[in-house]
C-alpha positions as CSV (number, residue, x, y, z in Angstrom):
1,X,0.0,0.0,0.0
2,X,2.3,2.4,0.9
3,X,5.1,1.5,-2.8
4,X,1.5,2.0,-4.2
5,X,1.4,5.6,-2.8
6,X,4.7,6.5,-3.4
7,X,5.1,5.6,-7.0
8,X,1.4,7.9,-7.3
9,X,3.2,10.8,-5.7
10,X,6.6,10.4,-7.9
11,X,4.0,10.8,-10.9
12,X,1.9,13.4,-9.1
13,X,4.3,15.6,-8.5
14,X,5.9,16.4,-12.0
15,X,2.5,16.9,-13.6
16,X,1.4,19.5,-10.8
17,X,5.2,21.0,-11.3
18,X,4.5,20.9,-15.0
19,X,0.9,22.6,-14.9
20,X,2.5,25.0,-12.6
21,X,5.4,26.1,-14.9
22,X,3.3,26.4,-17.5
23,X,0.7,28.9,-16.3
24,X,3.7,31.2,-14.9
25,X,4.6,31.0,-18.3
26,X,1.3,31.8,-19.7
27,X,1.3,35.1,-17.3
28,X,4.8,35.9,-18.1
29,X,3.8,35.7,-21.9
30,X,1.0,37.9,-21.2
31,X,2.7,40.7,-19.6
32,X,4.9,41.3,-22.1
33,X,2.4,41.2,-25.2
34,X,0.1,43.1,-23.4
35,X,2.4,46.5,-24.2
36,X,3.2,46.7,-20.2
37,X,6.4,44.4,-20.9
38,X,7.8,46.9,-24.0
39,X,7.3,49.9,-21.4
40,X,8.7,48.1,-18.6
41,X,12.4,47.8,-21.0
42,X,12.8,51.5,-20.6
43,X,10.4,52.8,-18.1
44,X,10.8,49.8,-15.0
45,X,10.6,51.2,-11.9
46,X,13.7,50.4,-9.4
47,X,14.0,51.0,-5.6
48,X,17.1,53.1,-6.9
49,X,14.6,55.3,-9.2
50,X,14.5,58.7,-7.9
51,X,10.8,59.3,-7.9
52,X,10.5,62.4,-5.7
53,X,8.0,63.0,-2.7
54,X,4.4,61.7,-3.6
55,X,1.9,64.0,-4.5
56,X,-1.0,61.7,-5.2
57,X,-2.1,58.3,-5.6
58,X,-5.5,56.9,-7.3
59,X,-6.7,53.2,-7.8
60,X,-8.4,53.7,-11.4
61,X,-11.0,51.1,-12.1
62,X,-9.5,50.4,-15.6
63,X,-6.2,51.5,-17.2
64,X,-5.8,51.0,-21.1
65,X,-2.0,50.3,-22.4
66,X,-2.2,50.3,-26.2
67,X,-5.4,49.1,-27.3
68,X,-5.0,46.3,-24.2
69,X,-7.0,47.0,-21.0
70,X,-5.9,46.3,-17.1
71,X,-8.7,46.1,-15.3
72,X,-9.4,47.5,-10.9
73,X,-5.6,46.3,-10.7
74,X,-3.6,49.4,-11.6
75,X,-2.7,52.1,-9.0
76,X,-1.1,55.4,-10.3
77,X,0.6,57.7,-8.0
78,X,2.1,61.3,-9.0
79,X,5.3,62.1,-7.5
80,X,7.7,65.3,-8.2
81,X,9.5,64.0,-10.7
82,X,7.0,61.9,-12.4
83,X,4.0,59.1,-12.8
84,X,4.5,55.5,-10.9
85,X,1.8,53.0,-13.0
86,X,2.0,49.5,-10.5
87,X,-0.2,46.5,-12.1
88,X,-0.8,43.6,-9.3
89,X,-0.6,41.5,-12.0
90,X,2.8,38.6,-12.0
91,X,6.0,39.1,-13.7
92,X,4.8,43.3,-14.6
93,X,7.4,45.5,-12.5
94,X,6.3,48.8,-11.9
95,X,6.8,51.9,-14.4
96,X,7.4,55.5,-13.8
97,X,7.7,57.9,-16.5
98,X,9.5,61.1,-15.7
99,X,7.0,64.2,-16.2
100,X,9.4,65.1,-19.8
101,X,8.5,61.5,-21.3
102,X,4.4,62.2,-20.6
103,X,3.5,64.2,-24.3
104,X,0.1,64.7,-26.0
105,X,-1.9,64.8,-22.4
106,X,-5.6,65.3,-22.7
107,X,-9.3,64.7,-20.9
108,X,-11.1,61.9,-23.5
109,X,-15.0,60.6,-23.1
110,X,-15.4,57.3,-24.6
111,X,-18.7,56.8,-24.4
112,X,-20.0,54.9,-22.2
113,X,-17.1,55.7,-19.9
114,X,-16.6,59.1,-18.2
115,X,-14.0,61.0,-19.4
116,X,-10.6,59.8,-18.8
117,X,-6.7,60.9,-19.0
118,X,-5.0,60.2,-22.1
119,X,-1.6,60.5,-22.7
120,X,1.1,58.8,-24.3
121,X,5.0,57.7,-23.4
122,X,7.4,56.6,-26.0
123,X,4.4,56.5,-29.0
124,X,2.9,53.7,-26.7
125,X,-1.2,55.6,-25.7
126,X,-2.2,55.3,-22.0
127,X,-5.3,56.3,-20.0
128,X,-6.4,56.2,-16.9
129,X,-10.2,55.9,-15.7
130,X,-10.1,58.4,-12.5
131,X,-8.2,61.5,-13.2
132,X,-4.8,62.2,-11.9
133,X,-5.0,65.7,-10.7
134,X,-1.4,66.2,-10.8
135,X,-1.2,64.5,-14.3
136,X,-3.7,67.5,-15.6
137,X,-1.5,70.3,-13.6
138,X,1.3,69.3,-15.2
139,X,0.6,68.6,-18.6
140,X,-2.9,70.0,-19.0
């Protein structure tokens, strides 16, 4: 009974292992052709990035990257020397985009959504749900 049990586990255990691997590698995959992965090559937030004191910080209900959409999971903070965009989503490291790299800022309605901030970083189009007051200050 208990060789029976063992010889289960010993082929158990690679399959969970193997299911395991592979949806990590299904989120990793993800990240990266979602647009937040070409952002995160120039724009990755470090704890060495000199962000500044914080000025603001929302939880928008959806975020857009590109034409892709990240849904209640996206937190934007303002700081003095630029935007901090954090997805809880796996393998997606924060980005912060110094205020210079923000261009073509604007107020958008989409209908049915209220209106929204728009802007883009590195001919990549972002916007954000609430509105960062900071972001319009700035760049408005």
């Amino acid at each position: 009974m208990t060789s029976a049990l063992i010889k289960l586990l010993i082929l158990f255990v690679p399959v969970v292992l193997g299911i395991v691997a592979l949806v990590f590698g299904i989120l990793l995959a993800l990240s990266y052709l979602r647009g937040w992965g070409t952002l995160a090559r120039t724009y990755a937030a470090t704890p060495e990035t000199n962000k500044g004191e914080l000025l603001e910080e929302k939880l928008p209900y959806k975020a857009w990257v590109g034409l892709n959409t990240f849904g209640i999971s996206v937190t934007a903070r303002s700081f003095e020397r630029g935007l901090e965009l954090a997805v809880r989503f796996p393998f997606s490291p924060p980005l912060f985009f110094p205020w210079d790299e923000i261009h073509d800022y604007g107020r958008v309605t989409l209908i049915p959504l209220p209106q929204m901030d728009q802007f883009s970083v590195n001919g990549q189009r972002i916007r954000l749900a609430n509105h960062m007051d900071e972001l319009g200050k700035r760049k408005g």
